[in-house]
C-alpha positions in Angstrom: 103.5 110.5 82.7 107.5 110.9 82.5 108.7 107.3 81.9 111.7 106.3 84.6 114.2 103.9 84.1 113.6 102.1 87.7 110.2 102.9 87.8 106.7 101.8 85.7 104.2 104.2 86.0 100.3 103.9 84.7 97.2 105.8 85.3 93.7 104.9 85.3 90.1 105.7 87.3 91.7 108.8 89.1 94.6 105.9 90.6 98.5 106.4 89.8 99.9 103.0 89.4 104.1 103.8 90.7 106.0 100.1 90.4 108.8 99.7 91.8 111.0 98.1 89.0 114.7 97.5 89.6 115.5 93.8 89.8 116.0 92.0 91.7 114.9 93.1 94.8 113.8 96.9 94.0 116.8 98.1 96.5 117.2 101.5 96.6 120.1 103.8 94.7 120.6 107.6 94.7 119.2 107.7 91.4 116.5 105.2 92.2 115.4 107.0 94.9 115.3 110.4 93.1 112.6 109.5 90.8 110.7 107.8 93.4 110.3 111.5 94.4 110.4 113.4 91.2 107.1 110.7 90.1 105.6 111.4 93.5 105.6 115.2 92.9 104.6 114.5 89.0 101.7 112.6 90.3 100.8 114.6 92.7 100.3 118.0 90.2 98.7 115.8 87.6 94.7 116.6 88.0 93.7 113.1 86.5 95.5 111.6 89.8 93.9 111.6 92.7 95.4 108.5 94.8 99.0 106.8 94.5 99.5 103.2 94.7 103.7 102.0 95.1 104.1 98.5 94.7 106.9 96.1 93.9 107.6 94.9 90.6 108.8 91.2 91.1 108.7 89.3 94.4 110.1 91.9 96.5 108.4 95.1 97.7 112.0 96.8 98.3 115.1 95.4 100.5 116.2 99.4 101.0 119.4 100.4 100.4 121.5 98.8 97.9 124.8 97.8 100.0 126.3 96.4 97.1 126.5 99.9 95.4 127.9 101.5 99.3 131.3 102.5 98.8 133.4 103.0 101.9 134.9 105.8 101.0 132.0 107.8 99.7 129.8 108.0 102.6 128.6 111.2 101.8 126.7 109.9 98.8 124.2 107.9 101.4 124.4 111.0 103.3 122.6 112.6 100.3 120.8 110.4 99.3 119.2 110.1 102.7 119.0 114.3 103.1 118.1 114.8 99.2 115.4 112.0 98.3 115.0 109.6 101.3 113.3 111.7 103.7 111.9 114.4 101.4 109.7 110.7 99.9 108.6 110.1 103.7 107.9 113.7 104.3 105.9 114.2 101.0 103.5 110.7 102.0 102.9 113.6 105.4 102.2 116.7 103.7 99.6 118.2 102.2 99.7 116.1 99.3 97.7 113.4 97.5 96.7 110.2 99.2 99.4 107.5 99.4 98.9 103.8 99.3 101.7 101.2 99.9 100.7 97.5 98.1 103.2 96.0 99.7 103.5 92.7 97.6 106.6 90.9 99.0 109.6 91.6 101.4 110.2 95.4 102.8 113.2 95.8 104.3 115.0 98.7 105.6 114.1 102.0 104.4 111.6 99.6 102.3 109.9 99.1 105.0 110.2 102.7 106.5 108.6 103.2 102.7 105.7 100.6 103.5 104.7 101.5 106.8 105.4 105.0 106.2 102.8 105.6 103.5 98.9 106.9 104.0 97.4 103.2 103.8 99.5 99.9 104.1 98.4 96.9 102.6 100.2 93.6 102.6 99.9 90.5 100.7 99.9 87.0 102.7 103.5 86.2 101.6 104.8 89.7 102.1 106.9 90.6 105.5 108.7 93.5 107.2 111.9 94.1 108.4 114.0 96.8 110.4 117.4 95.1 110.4 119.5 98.6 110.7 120.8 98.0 114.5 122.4 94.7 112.8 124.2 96.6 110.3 125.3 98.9 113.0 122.6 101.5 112.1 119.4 103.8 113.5 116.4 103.0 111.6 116.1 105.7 108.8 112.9 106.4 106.6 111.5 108.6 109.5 110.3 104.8 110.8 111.2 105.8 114.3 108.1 108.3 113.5 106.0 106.3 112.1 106.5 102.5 113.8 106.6 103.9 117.7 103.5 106.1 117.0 101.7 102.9 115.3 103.0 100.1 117.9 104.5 102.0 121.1 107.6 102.1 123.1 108.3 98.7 124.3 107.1 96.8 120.9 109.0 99.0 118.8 112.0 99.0 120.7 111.6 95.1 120.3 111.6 95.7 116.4 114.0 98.2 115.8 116.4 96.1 118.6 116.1 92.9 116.9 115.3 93.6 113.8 113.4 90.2 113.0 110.9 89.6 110.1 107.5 90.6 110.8 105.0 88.3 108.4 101.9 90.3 107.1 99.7 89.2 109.4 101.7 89.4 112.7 102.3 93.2 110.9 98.3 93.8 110.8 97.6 92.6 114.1 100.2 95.5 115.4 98.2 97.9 113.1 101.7 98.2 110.8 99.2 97.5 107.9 95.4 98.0 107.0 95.2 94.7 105.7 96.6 91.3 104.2 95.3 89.8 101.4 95.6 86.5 99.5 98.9 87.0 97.1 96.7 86.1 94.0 93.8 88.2 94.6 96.2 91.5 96.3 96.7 94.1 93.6 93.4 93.8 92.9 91.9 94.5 96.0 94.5 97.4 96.7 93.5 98.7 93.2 89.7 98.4 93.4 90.4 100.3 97.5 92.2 103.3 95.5 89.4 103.4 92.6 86.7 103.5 95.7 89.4 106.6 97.7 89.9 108.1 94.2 86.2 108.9 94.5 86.3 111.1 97.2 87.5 115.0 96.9 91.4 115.0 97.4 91.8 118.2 99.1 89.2 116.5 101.9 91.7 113.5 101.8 94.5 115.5 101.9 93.6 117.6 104.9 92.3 114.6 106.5 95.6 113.0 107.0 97.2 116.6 107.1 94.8 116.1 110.5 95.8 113.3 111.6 100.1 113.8 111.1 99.3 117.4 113.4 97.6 115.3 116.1 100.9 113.4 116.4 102.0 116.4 117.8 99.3 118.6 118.5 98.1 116.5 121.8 95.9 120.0 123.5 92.3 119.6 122.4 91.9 123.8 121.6 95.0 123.6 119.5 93.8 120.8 117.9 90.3 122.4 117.4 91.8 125.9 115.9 93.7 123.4 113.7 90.7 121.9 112.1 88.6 124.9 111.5 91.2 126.2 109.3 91.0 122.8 108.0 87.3 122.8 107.8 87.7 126.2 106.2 88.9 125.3 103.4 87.1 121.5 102.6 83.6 123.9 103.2 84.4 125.6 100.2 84.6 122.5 98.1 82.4 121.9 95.1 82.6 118.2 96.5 80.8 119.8 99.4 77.9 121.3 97.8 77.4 117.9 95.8 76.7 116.4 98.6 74.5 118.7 100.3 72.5 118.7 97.2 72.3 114.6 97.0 71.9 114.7 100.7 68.7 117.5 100.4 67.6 115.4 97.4 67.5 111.8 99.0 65.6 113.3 101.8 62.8 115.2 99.4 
């Protein structure tokens, strides 16, 4: 894989390894951001790959955008950096696209957290937290979180979030079902890791238009539209070779 200057990137067992790697806090930059996305695509066209894992290098997951690099008079470089990388990341976790896990190892804040939450599967380690601080910087919440957290927790509790913008500790976070599951720090990665071996397993295309599935039902509400969208869906994961495996181990097991 390309090597990034912000990010560490390994392979192994069908599972992408993407670490976040700019200290100390992994806080997001124009050019930080952009090869968060340009690895996500490169990942996602590489046929040894078939789950991502983003984590945080360090003790922080990522604290979102860097203010200390925000200059005043160039607000149109957030503004691109939002249009140009920001979204297009949360927007590529949605697509039809290879399955994303977030191992989120310490703080998410921000559009960190829009990062965590937004991803496929969220995992969090015991000492890890959440935050949505943007109203107190005078802000909306960005990431697409106002898609992803109001869906997840509802109106009233995510108003509460995005309002006050509090920490959210890992298991408070689970409980709301803002992560899959919280795991001992010591033990985390490796749990997370030996979950995307196991997911790696399975066919990607069925994985893919599993959650393609799910994102359209967000939307998609009427039953019959829902049912013409999955047998297109089913259309194309019936044609599988994955399939036919396991009709054959299915037919063998029973003979």
């Amino acid at each position: 894989m390309t090597k990034f200057k912000f990010i560490e990137c390994s392979k192994g067992q069908g599972v992408a390894r993407i670490a976040l790697s700019r200290p100390p806090a992994n806080a997001l930059t124009r050019e930080f951001a952009k090869e968060l996305l340009d690895v996500l695509c490169e990942s996602n066209a590489d046929h040894e790959v078939n789950v991502r894992v983003i984590v945080g290098k360090g003790r922080f997951f990522s604290t979102g955008l860097d203010l200390k690099t925000v200059d005043p008079e160039k607000l149109s470089e957030i503004r691109d950096l939002i249009q140009s990388y920001l979204n297009p990341i949360l927007i590529h976790f949605l697509g039809k696209t290879k399955f994303v896990i977030s191992a989120v190892n310490g703080p998410a804040v921000g559009a960190g957290a829009g990062i965590a939450v937004g991803a496929n599967l969220t995992y969090m380690a015991e000492s890890a937290y959440l935050s949505f601080p943007f109203v107190k910087l005078g802000l909306i919440p960005d990431a697409l979180s106002t898609h992803s957290v109001p869906f997840t927790v509802g109106y009233k509790r995510a108003m509460e979030i995005f309002a006050l913008g509090d920490k959210i500790p890992a298991r408070n976070s689970f409980e709301m079902g803002l992560a899959n599951g919280v795991y001992a720090d010591a033990d985390f990665e490796r749990i997370v890791f030996e979950k995307a071996v196991e997911l790696a397993k399975r066919d990607p295309t069925a994985l893919t238009m599993t959650k393609l599935m799910l994102e359209l039902s967000k939307w998609n509400t009427m039953a019959p539209e829902m049912a013409v969208l999955e047998q297109i869906a089913q259309s194309e994961c019936l044609e599988l070779p994955a399939f036919f495996a396991a009709v054959r181990e299915l037919l063998g097991n029973k003979s």
